[in-house]
N, C-alpha and C positions, 0 to 999 in steps of 0.2 A: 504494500500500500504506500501509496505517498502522505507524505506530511501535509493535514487538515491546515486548512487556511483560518487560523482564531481571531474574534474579536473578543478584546479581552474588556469586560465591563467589572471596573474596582476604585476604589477611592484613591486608592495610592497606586504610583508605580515603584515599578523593582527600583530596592536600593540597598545595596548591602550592608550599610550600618545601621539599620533597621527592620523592623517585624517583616520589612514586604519583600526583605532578600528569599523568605520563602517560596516567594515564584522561581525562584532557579531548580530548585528541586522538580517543577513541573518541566517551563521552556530550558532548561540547560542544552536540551537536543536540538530545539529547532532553529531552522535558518531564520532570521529576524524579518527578512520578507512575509514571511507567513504569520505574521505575528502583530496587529496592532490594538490599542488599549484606547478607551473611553475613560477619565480620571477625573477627581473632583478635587486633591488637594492644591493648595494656592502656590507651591512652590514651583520652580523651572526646575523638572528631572532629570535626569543625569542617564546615560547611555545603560541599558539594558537589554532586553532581552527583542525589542520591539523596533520595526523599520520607522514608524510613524504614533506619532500619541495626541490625543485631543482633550484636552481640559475646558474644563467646562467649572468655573467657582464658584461659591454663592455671593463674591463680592460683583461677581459678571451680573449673573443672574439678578440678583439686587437691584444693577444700575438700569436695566434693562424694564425692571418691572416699574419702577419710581422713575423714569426718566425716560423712557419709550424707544430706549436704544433698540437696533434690530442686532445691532452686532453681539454675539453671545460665542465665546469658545475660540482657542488657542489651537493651533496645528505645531507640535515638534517631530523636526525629522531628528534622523537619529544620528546621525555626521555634524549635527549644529551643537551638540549637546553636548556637557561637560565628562571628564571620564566616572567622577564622583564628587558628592557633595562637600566642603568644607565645613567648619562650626559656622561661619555665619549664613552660609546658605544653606544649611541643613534646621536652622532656625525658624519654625512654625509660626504666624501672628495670631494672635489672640483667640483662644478658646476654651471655652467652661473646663472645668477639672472636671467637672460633674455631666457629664450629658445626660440630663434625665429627658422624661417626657415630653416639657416644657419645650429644649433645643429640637427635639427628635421633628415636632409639629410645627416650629418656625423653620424649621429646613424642609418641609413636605410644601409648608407655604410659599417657598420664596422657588421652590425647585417646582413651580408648576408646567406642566406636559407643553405647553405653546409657550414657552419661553427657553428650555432648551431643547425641543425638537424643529432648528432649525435646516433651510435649504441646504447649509454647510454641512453640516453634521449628516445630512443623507447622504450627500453625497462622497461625504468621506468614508462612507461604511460602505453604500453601493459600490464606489469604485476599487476597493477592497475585496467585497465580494464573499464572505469568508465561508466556511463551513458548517463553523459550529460556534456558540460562545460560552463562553468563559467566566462564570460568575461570582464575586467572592463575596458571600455572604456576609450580610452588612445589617446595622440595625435600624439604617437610613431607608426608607420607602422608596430613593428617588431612582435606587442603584437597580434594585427588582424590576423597577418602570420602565428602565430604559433598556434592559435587558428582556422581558418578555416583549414590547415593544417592538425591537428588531426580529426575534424569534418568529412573532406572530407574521410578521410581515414578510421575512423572506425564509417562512417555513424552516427555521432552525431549531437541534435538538439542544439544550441549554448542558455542560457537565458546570455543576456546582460543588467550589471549595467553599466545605465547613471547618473552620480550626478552632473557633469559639463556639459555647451554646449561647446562642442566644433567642432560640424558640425557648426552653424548656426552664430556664434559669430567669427567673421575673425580680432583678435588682430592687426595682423600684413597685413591690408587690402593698395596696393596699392605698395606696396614694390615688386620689378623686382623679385626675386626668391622666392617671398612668393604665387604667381600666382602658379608658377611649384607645389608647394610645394603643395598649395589648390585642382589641377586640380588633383593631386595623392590623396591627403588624401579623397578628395569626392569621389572616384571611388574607394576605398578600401572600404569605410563605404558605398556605396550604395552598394556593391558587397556582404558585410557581411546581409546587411537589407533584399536582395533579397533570404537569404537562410532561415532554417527552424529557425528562433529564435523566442523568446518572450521577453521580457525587463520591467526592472523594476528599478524605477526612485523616488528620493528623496522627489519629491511633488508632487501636480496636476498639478501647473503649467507646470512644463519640460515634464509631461506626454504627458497633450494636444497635446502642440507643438511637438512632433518627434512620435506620433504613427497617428497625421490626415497628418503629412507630409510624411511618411514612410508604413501608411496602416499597422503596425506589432502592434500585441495585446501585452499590456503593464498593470502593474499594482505598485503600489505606495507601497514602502515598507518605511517607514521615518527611519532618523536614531537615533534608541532608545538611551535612556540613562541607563548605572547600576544603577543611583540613582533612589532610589522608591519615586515617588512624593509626596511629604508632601505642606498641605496647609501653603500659605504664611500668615506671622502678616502686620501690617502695616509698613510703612516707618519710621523708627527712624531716627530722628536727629541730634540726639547726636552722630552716627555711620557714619565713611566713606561710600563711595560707589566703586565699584571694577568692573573691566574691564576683562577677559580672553580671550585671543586672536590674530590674528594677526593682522598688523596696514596698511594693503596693501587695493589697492583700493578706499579711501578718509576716509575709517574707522579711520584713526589717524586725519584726519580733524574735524570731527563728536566729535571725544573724545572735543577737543579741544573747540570745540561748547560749548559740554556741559560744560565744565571749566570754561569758562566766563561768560557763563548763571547764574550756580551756585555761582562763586566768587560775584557777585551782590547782592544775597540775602542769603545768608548763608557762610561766608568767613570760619566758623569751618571744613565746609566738605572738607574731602580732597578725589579726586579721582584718587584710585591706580591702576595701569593699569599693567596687567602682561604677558608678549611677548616674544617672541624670537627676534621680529623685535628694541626690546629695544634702541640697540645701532645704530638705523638705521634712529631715529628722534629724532628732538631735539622741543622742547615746547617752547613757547616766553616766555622769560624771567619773566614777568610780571604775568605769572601764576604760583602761588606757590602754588597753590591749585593742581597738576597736578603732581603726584610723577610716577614714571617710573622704571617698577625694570624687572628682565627676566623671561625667563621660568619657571614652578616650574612643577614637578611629577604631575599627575592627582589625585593621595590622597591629595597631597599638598593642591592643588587647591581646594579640597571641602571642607579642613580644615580652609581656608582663610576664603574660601566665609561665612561661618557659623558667623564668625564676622562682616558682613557686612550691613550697613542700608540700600543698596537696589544695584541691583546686573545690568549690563548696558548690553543693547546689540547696534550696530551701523552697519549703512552701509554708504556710500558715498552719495555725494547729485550731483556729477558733471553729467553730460551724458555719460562719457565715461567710469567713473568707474561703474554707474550702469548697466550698458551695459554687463560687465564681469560678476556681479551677479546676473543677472536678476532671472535666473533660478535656483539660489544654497539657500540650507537652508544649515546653518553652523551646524556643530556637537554641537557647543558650545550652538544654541537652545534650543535643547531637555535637556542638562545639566542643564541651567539659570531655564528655566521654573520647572524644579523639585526641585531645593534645599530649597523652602519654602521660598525662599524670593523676596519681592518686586518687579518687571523688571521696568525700565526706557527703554525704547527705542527711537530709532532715526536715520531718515535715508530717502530717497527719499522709495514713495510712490511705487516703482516699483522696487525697489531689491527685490528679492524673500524673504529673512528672514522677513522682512517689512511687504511685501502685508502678507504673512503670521500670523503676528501677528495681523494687522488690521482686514483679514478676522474674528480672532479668538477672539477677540476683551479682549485680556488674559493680557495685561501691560498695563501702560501709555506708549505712543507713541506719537511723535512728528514728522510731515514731512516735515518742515521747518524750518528757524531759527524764523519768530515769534512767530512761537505756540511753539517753545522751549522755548522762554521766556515766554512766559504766565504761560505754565506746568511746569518749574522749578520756576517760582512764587510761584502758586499756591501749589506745594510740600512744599515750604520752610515757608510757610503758615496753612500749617499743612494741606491739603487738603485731604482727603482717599477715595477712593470708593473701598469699600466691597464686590458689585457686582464682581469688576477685581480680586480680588484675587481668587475667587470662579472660577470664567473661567480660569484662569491660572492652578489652580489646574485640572480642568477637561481635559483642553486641554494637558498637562500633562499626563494623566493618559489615554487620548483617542491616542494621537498618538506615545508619547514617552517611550512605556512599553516597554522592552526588550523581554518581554516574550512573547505579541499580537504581536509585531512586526515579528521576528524571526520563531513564530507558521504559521503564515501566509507567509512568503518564504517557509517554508519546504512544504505547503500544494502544492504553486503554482507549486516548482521543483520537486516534486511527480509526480502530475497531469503530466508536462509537459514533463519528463523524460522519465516516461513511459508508455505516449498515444502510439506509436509505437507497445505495446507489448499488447493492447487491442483490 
């Protein structure tokens, strides 16, 4: 078969020092001709995966609806474009911490159907021509819109990426307009389930759950890593230990776990923790052991990690932050497990990265705080099993390949492109 012509409809495009590098694990195969995107964020993208990209914002859309502009949406070819973002262009403007209800229904109002379904925009997708599209589930209404939209019109089968719940997981449960808001976004997403799609989802656990509730054939693409898996050494002690990531969720509580844990039997370690969310928590006083610095570039970041005596992953232990992860493996997994060193983990039994690494049984892991102190004991005692480094490596190298990963979307969008034409 040949390589399906995709339009890809998502908010974000690919960009490797963020959540949306997970598109490489899908396009890492295909030629960027067959490949272009419908996006909604405000910044100029940076070279990916895509020959051509059309943005479309809500500061566009906005000026358009107040001020009777015709002109709506941004054309980037892909030779104009930057190789990667900097700090200051990777820089977001202005947007709630919180998207609740409230946001979700001024962006359905300001994103209405005859303001971005312009003559451009047809004819950017006509001339295109694609096969199938490409949809990344979103908790935006506008993104479903514009993606059934074109399906209905030129008869396309939709494959939808799930990596978050966000049918079944209700944040904002119990709130006066957040009802309204549920009773639309269920009836959008069952309206999408009911058409010709197939989906493919970040673990098995999210699979289960939305293809036995949905009846729609689904398959598990994980999101790979560039780094080529290398077997880990033991835990040094002599070596800090390092954190990448954000701190949302109770994951900054967890860090903190492990700080006191460790300050107990090893006061040399220090655990350096690297975030965007840096300046948005502060550590008890009392832990010095506990350094805090911001984001760094994703070279940065494996340059660090290489100096590190063993590399952390965390989730929340509360119910209501597990509740948000149940279903999510972080990007930052498939990373940790390949760089060759060490993993600590830690976190309730039931956030997905967790159950994940227990199933796989690839690091030390901890799913409370006693058996955190026992296993940060026992590390700072010199403990090693040689076994865990070996399954790290495999598990690694079984689900985290960019190559296996990526080979396996292009067979599924093939297949599913173009059964129609069999």
């Amino acid at each position: 078969m040949k390589q399906p012509k995709i339009l890809i409809v998502a908010a974000q495009p690919y960009n490797k020092t963020n959540q949306s590098r997970s598109y490489d694990s899908f396009f890492h195969q295909f030629d960027k001709n067959n490949l272009v995107q419908i996006f909604s964020d405000s910044r100029v993208p940076c070279k990916g995966h895509c020959s051509l990209l059309y943005q479309i914002t809500d500061k566009q859309l906005l000026k358009a609806r107040l001020h009777g502009r015709k002109k709506v949406g941004r054309i980037f070819k892909f030779e104009d474009l930057p190789n990667e973002w900097n700090y200051e262009t990777s820089q977001k403007g202005f947007t709630p911490k919180k998207k609740g209800p409230v946001y979700r229904f001024l962006r359905k109002f300001i994103w209405k159907k005859k303001y971005w379904d312009t003559e451009e925009l047809e004819k950017f997708v006509s001339d295109f021509n694609p096969n199938c599209i490409f949809l990344a589930f979103s908790k935006d209404f506008f993104i479903f819109d514009i993606a059934v939209h074109f399906a209905d019109k030129l008869n396309l089968p939709i494959i939808v990426s799930i990596m978050d719940d966000y049918y079944f997981y209700d944040e904002y449960k119990g709130q006066l307009l957040n009802k309204q808001y549920r009773k639309r976004f269920d009836k959008v997403v069952n309206n999408l389930m009911s058409r010709d799609v197939c989906c493919v989802f970040e673990s098995e656990k999210i699979r289960r759950r939305y293809t036995d509730h949905f009846k729609v054939p689904g398959d598990v693409i994980y999101i790979a890593s560039n780094i080529k898996p290398t077997k880990s050494s033991e835990i040094d002690l002599s070596k800090d230990w390092y954190y990448f990531g954000n701190l949302e969720f109770g994951r900054f509580d967890s860090l903190i776990d492990i700080a006191q844990a460790l300050q107990k039997y090893n006061k040399k370690i220090k655990i350096h923790i690297y975030s965007a969310d840096y300046n948005l928590v502060k550590p008890e006083k009392n832990l010095t052991n506990l350094i805090l610095h911001g984001p760094v570039p994703y070279a940065q970041m494996l340059d660090i990690a290489q100096s590190a005596g063993a590399l952390l992953i965390v989730e929340g232990n509360k119910k209501s932050d597990v509740k948000m992860v149940e279903y999510s493996l972080s990007t930052k997994v498939g990373d940790t497990l390949c760089m060759g060193k060490p993993v600590i983990a830690f976190g309730h039994k039931d956030a997905g990265a967790i159950s994940f690494l227990l199933e796989n049984k690839c690091c030390y892991i901890a799913t409370n705080n006693n058996d955190l102190e026992t296993l940060i004991s026992d590390i700072a005692n010199g403990f090693n099993d040689p076994d865990i480094y070996d399954k790290q490596f495999q598990t690694a190298k079984k689900y985290f390949s960019i190559n296996e990963q990526s080979e396996r979307f292009l067979e599924i969008s093939e297949r599913f492109a173009h059964k129609s034409e069999t």
